[in-house]
Backbone as CSV, one residue per row, in Angstrom:
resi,resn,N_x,N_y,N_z,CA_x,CA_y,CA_z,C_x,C_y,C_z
1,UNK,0.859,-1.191,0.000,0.000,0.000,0.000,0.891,1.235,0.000
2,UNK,0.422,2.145,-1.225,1.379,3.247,-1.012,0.951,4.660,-0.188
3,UNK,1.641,5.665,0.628,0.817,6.602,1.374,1.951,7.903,1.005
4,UNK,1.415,8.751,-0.323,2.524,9.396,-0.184,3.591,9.530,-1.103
5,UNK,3.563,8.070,-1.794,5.088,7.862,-2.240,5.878,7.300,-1.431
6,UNK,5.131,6.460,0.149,5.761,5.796,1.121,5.303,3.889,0.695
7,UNK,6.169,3.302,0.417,5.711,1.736,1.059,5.469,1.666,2.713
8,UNK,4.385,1.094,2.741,4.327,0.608,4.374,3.831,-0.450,4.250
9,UNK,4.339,-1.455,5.090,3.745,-2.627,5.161,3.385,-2.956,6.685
10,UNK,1.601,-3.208,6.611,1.193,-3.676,7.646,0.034,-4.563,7.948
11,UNK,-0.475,-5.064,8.820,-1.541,-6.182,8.743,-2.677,-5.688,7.918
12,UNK,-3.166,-6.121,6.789,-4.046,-5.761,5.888,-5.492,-5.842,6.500
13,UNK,-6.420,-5.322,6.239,-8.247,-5.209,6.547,-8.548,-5.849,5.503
14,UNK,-8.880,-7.040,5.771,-9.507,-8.051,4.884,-11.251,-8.117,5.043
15,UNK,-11.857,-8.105,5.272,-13.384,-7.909,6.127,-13.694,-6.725,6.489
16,UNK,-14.831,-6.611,5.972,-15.921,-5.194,6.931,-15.966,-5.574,8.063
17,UNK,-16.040,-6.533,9.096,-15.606,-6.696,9.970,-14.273,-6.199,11.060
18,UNK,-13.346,-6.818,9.970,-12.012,-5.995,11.027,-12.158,-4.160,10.620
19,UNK,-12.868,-3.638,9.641,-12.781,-2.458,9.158,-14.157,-1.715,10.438
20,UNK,-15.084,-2.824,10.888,-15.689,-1.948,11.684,-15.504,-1.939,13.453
21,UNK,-14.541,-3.245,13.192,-13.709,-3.079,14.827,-12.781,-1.879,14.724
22,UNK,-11.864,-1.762,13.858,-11.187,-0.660,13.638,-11.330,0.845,13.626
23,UNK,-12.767,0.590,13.727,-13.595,2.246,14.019,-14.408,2.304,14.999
24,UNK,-14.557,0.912,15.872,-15.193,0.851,17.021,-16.604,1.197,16.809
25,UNK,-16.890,0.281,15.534,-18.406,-0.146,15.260,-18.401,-1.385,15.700
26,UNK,-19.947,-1.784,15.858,-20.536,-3.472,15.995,-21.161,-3.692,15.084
27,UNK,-21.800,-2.633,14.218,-22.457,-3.674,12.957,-22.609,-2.549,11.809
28,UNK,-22.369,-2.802,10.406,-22.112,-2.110,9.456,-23.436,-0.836,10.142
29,UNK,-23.212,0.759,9.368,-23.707,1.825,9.712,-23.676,3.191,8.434
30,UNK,-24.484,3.911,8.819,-24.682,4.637,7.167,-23.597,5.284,6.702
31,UNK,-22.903,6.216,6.129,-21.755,6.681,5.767,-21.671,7.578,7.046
32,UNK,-22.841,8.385,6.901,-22.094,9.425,8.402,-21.945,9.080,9.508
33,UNK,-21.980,8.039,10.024,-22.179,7.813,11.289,-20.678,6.848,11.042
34,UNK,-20.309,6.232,9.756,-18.825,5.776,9.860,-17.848,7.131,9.653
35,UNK,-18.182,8.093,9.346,-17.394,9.430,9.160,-17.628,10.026,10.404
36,UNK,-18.699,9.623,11.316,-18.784,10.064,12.738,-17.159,9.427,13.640
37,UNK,-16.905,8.242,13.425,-17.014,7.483,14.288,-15.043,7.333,13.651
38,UNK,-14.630,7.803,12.487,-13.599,7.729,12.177,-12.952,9.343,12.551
39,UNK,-13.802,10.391,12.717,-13.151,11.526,12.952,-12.865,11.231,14.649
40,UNK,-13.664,10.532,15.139,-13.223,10.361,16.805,-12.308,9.241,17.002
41,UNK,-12.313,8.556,16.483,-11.083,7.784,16.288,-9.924,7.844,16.130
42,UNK,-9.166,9.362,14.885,-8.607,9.777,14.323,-7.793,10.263,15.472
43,UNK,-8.687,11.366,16.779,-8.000,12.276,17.327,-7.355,11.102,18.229
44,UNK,-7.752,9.431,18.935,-7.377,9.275,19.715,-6.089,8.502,18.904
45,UNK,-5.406,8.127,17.906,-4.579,7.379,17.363,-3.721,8.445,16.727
46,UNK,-3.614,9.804,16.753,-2.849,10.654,16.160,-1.588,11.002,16.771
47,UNK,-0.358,10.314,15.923,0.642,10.013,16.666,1.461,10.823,17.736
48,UNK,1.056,12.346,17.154,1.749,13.528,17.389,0.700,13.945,18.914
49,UNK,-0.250,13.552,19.205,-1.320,13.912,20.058,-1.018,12.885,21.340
50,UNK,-0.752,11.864,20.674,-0.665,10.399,21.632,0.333,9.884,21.855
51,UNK,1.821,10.099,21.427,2.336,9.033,20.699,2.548,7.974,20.039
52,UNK,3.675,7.381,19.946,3.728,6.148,18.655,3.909,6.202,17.814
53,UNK,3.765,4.938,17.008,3.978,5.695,15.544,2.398,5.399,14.835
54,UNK,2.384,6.173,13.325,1.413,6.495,12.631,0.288,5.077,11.774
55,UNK,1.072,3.633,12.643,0.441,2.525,11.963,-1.293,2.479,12.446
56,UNK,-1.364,2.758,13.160,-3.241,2.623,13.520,-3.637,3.704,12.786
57,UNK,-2.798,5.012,12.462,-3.640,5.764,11.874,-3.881,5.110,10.345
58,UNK,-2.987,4.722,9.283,-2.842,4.332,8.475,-4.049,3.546,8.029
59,UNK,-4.266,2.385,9.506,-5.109,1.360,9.392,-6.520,2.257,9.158
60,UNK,-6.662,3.058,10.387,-8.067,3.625,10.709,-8.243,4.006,8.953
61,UNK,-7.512,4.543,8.174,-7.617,5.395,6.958,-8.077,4.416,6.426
62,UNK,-7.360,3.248,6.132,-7.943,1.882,5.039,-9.294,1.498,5.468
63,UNK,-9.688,1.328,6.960,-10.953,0.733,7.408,-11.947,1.872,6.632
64,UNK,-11.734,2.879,6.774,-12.958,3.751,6.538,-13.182,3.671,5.122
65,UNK,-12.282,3.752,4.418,-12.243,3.709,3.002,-12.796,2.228,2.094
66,UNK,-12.459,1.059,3.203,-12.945,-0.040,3.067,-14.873,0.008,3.290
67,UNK,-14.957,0.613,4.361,-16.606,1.102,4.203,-17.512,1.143,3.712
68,UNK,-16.332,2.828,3.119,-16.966,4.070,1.946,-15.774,4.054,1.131
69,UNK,-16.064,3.223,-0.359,-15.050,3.084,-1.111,-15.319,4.434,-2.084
70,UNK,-16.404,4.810,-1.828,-16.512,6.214,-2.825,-16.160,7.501,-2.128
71,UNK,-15.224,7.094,-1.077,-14.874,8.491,0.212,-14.555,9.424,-0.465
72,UNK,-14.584,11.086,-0.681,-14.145,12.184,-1.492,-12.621,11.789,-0.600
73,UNK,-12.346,11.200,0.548,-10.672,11.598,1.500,-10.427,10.185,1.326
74,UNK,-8.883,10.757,0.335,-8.085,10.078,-0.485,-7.430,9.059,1.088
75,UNK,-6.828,7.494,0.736,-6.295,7.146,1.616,-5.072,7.685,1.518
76,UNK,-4.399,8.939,1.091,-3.007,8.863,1.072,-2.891,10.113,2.368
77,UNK,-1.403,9.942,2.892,-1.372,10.934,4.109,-1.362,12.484,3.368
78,UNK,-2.179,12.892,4.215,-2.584,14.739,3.819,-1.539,15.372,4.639
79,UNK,-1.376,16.589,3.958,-0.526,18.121,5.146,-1.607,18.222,6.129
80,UNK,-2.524,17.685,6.267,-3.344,17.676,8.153,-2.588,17.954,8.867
81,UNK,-1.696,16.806,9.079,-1.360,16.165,10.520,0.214,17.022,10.130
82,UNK,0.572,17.723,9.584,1.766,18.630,9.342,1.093,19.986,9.702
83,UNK,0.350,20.514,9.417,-0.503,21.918,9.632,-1.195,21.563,11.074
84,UNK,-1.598,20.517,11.322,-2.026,20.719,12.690,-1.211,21.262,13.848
85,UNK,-1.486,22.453,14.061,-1.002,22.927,15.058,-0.765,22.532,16.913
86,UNK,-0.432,21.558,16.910,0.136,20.343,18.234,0.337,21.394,19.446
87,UNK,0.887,22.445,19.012,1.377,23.384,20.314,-0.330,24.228,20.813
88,UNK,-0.822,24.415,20.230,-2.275,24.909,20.248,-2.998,23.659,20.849
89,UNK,-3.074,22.368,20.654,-3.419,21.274,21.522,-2.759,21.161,22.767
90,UNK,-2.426,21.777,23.895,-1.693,20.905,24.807,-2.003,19.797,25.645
91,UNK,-1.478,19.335,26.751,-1.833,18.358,27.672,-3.743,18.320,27.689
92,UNK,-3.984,19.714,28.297,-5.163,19.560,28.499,-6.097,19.860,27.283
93,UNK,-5.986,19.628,26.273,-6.597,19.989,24.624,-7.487,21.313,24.756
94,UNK,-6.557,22.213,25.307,-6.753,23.636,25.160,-6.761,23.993,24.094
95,UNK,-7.395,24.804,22.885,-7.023,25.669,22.266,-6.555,26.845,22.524
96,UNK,-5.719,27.796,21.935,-4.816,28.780,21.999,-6.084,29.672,21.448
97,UNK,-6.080,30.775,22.388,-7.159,31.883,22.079,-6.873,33.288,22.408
98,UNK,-6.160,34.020,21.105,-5.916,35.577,21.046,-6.768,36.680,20.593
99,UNK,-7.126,37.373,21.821,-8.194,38.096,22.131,-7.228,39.498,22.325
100,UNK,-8.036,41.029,22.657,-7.760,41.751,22.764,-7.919,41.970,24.355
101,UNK,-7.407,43.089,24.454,-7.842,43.678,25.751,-9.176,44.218,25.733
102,UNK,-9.422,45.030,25.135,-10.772,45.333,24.876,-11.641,44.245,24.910
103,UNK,-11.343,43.220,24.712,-12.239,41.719,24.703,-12.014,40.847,25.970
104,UNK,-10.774,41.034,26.753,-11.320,40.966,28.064,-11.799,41.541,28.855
105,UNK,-11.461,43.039,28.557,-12.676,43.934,29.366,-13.993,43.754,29.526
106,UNK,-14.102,43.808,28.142,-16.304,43.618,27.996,-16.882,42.681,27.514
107,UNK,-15.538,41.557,27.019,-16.501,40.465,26.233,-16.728,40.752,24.869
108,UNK,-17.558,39.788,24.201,-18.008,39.967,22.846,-17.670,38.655,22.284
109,UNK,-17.432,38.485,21.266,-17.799,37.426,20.198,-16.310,37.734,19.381
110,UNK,-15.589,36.057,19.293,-14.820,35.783,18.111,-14.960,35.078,17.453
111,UNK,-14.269,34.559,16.305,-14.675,33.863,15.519,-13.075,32.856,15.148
112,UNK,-12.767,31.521,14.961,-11.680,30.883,14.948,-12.004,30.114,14.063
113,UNK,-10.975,29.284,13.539,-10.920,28.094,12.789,-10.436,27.197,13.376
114,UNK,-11.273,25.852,13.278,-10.691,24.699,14.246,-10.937,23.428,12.882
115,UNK,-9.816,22.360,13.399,-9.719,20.948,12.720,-11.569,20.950,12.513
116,UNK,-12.098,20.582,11.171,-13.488,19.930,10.992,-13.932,18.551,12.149
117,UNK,-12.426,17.433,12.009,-12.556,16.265,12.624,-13.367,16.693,14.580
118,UNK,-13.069,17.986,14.730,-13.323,18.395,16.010,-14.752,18.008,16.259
119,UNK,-15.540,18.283,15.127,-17.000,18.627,15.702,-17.466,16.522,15.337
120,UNK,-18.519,16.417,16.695,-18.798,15.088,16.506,-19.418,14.949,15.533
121,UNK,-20.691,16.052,15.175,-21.048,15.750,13.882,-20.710,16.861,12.755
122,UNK,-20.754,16.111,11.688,-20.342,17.118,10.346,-21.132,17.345,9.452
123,UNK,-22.119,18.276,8.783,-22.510,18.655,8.478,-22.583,20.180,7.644
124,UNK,-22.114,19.792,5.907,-22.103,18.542,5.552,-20.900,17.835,5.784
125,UNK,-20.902,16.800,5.511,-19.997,15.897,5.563,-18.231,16.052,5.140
126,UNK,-17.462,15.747,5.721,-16.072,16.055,5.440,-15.648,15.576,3.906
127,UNK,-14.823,16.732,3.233,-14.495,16.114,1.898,-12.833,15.904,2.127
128,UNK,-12.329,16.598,3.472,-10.625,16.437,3.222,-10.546,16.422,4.954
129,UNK,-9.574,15.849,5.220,-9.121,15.593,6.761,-8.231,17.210,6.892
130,UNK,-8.334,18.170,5.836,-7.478,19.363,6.362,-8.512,20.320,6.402
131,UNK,-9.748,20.041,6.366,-10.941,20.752,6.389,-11.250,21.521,7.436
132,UNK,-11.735,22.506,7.905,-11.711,23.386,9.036,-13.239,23.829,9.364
133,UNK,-13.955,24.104,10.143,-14.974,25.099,10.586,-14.725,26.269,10.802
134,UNK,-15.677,26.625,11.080,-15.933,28.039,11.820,-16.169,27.623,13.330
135,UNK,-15.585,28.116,13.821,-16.598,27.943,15.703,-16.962,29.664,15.977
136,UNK,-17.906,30.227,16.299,-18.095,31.459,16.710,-18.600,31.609,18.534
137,UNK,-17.095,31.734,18.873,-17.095,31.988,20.380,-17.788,33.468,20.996
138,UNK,-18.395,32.754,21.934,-19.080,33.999,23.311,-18.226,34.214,24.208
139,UNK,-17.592,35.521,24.599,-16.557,36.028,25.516,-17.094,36.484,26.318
140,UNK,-17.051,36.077,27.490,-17.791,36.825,28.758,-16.225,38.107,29.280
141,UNK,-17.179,38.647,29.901,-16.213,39.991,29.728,-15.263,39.331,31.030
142,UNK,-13.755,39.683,31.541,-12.500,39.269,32.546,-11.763,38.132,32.406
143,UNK,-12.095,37.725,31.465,-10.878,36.742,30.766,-9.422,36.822,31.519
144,UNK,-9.013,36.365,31.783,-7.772,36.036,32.481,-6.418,35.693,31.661
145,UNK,-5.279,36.087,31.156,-4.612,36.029,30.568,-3.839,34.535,30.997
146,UNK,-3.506,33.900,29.981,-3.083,32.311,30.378,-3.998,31.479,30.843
147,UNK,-5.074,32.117,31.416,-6.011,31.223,31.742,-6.714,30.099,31.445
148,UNK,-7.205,28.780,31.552,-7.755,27.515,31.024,-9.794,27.981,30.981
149,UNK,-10.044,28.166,29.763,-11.253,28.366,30.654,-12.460,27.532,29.394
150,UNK,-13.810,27.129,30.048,-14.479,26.421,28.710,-15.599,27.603,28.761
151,UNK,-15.926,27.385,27.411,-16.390,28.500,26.538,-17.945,27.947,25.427
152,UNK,-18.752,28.477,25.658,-19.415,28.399,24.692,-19.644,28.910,23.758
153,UNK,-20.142,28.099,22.963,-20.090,28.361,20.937,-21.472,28.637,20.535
154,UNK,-21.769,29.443,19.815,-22.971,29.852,18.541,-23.659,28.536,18.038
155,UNK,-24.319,27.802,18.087,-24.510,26.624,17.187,-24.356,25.485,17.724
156,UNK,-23.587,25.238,18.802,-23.003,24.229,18.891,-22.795,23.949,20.608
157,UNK,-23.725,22.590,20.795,-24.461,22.625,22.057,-22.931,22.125,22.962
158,UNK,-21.467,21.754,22.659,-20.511,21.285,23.758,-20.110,22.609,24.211
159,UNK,-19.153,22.625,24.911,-18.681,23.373,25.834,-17.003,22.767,25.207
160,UNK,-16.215,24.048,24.834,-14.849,24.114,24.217,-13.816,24.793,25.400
161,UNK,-12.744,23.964,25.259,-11.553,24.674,26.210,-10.665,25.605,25.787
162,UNK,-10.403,26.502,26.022,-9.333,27.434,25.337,-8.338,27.901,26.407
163,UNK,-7.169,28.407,26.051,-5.983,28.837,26.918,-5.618,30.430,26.530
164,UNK,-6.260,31.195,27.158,-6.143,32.522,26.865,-5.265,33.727,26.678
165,UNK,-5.067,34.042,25.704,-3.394,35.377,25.352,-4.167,36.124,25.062
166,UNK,-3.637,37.383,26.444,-4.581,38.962,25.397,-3.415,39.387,25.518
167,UNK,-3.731,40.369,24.407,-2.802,40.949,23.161,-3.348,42.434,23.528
168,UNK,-2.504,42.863,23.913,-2.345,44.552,24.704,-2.030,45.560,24.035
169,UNK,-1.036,45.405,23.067,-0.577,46.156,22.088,1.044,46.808,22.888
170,UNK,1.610,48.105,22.302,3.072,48.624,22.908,2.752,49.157,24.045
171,UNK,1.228,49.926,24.195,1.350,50.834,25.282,0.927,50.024,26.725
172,UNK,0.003,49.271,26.214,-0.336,48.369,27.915,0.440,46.825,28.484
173,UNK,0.026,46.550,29.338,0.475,45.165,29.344,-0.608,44.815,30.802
174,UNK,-1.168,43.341,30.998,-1.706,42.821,31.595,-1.125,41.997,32.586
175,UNK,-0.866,41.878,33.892,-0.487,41.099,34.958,-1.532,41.208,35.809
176,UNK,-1.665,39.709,36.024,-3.032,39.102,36.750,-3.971,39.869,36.295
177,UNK,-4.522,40.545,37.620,-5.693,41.289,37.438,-5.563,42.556,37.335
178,UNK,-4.589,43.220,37.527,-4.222,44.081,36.786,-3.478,44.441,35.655
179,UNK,-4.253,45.554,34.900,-3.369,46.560,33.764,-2.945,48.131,34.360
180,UNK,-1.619,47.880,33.493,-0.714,48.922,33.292,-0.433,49.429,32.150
181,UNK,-0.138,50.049,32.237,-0.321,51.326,30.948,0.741,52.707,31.392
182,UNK,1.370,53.526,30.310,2.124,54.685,29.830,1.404,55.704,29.062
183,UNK,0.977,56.849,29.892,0.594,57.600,29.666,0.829,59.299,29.439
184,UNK,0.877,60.326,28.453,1.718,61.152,28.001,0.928,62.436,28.171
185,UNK,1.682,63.034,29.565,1.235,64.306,29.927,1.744,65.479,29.436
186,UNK,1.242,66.481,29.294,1.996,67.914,29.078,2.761,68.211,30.331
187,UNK,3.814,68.904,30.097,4.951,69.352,31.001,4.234,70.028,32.078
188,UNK,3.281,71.072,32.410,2.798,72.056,32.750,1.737,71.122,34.017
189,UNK,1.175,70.261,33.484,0.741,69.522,34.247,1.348,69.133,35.435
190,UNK,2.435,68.002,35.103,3.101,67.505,36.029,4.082,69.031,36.612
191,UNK,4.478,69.801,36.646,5.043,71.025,37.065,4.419,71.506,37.887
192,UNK,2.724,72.187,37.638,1.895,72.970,38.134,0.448,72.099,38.815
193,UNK,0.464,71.138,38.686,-0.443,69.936,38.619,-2.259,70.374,38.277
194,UNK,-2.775,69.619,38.762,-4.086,69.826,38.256,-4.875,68.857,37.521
195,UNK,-5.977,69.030,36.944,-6.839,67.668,36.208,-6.698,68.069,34.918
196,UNK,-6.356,66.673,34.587,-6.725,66.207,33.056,-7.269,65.051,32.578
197,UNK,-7.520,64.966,31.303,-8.111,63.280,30.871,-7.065,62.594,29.947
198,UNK,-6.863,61.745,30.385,-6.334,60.365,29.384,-6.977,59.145,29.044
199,UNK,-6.650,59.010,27.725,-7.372,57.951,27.465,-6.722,56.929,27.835
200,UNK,-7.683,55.642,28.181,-7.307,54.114,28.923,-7.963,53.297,28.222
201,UNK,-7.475,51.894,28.313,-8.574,51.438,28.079,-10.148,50.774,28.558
202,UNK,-10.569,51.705,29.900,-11.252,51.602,30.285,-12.496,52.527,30.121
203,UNK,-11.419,53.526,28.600,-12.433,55.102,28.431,-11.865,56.155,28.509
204,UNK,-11.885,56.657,28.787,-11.468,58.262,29.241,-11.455,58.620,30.476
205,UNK,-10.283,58.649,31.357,-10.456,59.125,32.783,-9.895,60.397,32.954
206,UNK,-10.333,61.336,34.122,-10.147,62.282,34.554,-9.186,61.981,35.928
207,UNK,-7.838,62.725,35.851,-7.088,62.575,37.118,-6.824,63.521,37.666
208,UNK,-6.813,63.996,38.665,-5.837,64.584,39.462,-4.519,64.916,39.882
209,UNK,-3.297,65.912,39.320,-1.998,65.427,39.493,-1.705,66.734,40.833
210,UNK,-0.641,65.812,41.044,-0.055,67.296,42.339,1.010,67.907,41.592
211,UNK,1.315,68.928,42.155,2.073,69.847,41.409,3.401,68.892,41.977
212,UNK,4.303,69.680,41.202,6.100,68.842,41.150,5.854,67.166,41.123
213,UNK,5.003,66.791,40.081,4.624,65.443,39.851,6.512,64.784,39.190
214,UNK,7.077,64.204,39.419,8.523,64.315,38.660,7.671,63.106,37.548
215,UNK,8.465,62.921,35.807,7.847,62.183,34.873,8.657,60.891,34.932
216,UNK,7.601,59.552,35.070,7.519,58.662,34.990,6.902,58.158,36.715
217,UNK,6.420,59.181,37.283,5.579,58.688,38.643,4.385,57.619,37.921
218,UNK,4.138,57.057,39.226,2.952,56.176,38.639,1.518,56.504,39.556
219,UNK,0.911,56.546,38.996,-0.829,56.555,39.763,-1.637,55.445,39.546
220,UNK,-1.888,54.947,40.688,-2.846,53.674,40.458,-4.882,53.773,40.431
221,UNK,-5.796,53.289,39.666,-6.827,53.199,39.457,-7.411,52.118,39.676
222,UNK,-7.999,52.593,41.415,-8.689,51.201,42.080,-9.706,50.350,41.233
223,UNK,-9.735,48.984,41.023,-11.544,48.670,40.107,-10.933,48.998,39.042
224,UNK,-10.599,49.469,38.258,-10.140,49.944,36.679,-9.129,48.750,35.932
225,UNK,-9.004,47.850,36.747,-8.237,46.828,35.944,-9.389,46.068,35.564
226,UNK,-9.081,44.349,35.279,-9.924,43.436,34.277,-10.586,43.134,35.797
227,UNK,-12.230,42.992,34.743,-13.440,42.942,35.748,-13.531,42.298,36.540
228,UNK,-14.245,41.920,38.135,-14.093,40.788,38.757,-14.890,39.899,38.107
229,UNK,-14.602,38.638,38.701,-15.348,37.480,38.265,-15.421,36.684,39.040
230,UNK,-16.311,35.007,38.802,-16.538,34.507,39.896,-15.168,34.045,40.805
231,UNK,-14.082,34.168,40.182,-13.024,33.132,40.632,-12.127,34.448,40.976
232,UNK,-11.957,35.688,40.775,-10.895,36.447,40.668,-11.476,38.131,40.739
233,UNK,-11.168,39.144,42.031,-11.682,40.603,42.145,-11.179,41.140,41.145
234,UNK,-11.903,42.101,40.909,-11.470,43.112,40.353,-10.226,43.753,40.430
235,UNK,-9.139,44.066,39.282,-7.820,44.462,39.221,-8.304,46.086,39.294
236,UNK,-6.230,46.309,39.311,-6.455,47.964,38.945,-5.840,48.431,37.700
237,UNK,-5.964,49.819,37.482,-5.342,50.091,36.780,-4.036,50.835,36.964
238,UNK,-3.002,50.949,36.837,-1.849,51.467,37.089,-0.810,52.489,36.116
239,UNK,-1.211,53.203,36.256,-0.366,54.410,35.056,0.871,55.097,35.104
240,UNK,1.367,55.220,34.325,3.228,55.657,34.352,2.833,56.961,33.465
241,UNK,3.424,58.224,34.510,3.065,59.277,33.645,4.328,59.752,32.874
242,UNK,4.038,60.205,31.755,5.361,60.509,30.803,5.488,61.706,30.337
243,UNK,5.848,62.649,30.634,6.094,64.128,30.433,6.560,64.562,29.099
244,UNK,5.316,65.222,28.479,5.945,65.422,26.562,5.566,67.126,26.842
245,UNK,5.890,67.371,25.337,5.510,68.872,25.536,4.783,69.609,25.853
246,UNK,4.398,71.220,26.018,3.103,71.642,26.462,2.592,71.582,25.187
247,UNK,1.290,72.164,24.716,0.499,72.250,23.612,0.565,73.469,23.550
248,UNK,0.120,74.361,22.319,-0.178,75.773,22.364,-1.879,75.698,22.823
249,UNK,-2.014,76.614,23.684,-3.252,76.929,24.037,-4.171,78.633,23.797
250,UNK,-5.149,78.423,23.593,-5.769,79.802,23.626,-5.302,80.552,25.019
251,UNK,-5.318,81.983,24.738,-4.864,83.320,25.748,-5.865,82.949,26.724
252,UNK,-7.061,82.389,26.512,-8.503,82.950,27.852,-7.912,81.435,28.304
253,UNK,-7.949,80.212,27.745,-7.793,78.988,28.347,-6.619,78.939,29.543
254,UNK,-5.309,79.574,28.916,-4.370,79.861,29.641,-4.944,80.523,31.005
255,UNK,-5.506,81.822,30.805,-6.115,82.566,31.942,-6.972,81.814,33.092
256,UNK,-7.784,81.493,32.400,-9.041,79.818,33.272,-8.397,79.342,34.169
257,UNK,-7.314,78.806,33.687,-6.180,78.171,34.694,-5.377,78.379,35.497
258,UNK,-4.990,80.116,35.182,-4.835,80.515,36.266,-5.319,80.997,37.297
259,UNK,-6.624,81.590,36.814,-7.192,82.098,38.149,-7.884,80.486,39.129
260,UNK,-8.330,79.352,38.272,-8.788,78.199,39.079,-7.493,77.620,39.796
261,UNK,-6.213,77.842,39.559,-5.282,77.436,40.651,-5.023,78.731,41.679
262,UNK,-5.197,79.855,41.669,-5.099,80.542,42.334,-6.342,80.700,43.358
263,UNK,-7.488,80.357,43.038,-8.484,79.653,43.797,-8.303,79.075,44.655
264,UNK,-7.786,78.013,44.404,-7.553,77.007,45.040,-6.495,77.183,46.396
C-alpha cells in the first residue's frame, strides 16, 4: 500500500468486519455515522497527540475507506497532521485563544478556525481531513490572561476549552488582574499639577496630578483593571506618567487656569 510515495507494510483489513472493529463499530452503519465514528477515532490514534507511531492511523484510513469506497478523503497521508497545530493542543486539549484587551474587558464574540474532525457531527460531511470550521465563540467579559477556561459556541451545544493570550498592544500590558499602561502628559501639568483626561482602556479618565509630579511617577486606578469574576476581584489600573511637551493653548484657556489654581 502506497501513502505518499511511502511503502508501508502492515496487517491488511480483509473484512468489513475488522474495518468496523477498527472504528469501534458493531455492525455495518450509514456513511455518516462511519465518518462520525472515524473523525473520533482519528483524534485518539494521532501520533503527534498520543504518541507512537502512525500505523493505527494508516489502518483507521484503510478501514474507513474499506466502508466508503466512494470516500471524497483520499487514503493517502494529507498536510493535516503537518498543519495541525500540536502546540495549540496541549496536555489539556486547550485551544490557543488571542483576544484583545478590549475583549477581556467587555466580552463579545470571536470567531476561529478549528480541525473539521473536532466537531462530533459534520454537516455537511467532510471532503478532506485538512478541512476546518468556523466555531463562533461567546466572551464573557475578565478573561484572564493564560487562563484555562471552557467557553461556549454559537450553534453548537458542547462546551470548548481554550488557553487565553490577550494581546495589549506597545502601550499596555496585563499582569493578573491588573493593567498597566504609559501615559503622556503635558509638562505644565506635572510642574503645576491639576486635572486632566487620558485615554485608557477603560475610556477616558479624569485625574488629578499634584504639582512637582517628577515624569515617569505612577498613579494607580482602584476597580479599573480586568473585571471581577466569579473566581478572581477586580484588578487595577496602574499608570506611568510621561512628560511630553506643552500644547499651544488659547490666551482665555491659559487665563481659566490661572485664576482656578489661584483659587484654590
Amino acid at each position: 500500500m502506497d501513502f505518499g510515495g511511502q511503502n508501508f507494510k502492515m496487517a491488511e483489513l480483509k473484512t468489513e468486519a475488522e474495518a468496523l472493529e477498527e472504528l469501534g463499530l458493531a455492525d455495518m452503519a450509514p456513511d455518516d455515522a462511519i465518518r462520525c465514528a472515524f473523525r473520533q477515532r482519528l483524534k485518539q490514534v494521532h501520533p503527534d497527540l498520543n504518541g507512537g507511531t502512525d500505523t493505527q492511523l494508516r489502518r483507521l484510513i484503510l478501514a474507513r475507506d474499506m466502508l466508503i469506497p466512494d470516500s471524497n478523503i483520499s487514503a493517502k497521508r494529507t498536510d493535516f497532521f503537518k498543519q495541525f497545530d500540536i502546540e495549540q493542543v496541549r496536555t489539556d486539549r486547550a485551544y490557543a485563544l488571542h483576544i484583545s484587551l478590549h475583549q477581556a474587558l467587555f466580552g463579545g464574540r470571536i470567531t476561529m478556525d478549528v480541525p473539521a474532525l473536532e466537531f462530533a457531527e459534520a454537516d455537511p460531511p467532510l471532503a478532506s481531513l485538512i478541512e476546518t470550521r468556523h466555531l463562533h465563540i461567546i466572551l464573557p467579559p475578565g478573561l484572564r490572561d493564560e487562563s484555562v477556561v471552557s467557553l461556549t459556541c454559537d450553534a453548537n451545544p458542547r462546551q470548548w476549552l481554550f488557553r487565553i493570550h490577550i494581546e495589549a498592544g506597545s502601550e499596555c500590558r496585563v499582569w493578573g488582574d491588573d493593567i498597566w499602561m504609559t501615559a503622556r502628559v503635558e509638562n505644565r501639568f506635572l510642574r503645576g499639577g491639576g486635572q486632566t483626561t487620558i485615554e485608557t482602556p477603560q475610556g477616558p479618565q479624569h485625574i488629578n496630578i499634584d504639582p512637582r509630579t517628577p515624569s515617569g511617577a505612577s498613579l494607580r486606578l482602584r476597580g479599573q483593571g480586568l473585571p471581577a469574576t466569579e473566581t478572581a476581584p477586580a484588578g487595577d489600573m496602574h499608570i506611568r506618567l510621561e512628560a511630553c511637551p506643552d500644547s499651544v493653548r488659547p490666551l482665555g484657556r491659559v487665563l481659566t487656569d490661572f485664576r482656578q489654581r489661584w483659587a484654590s
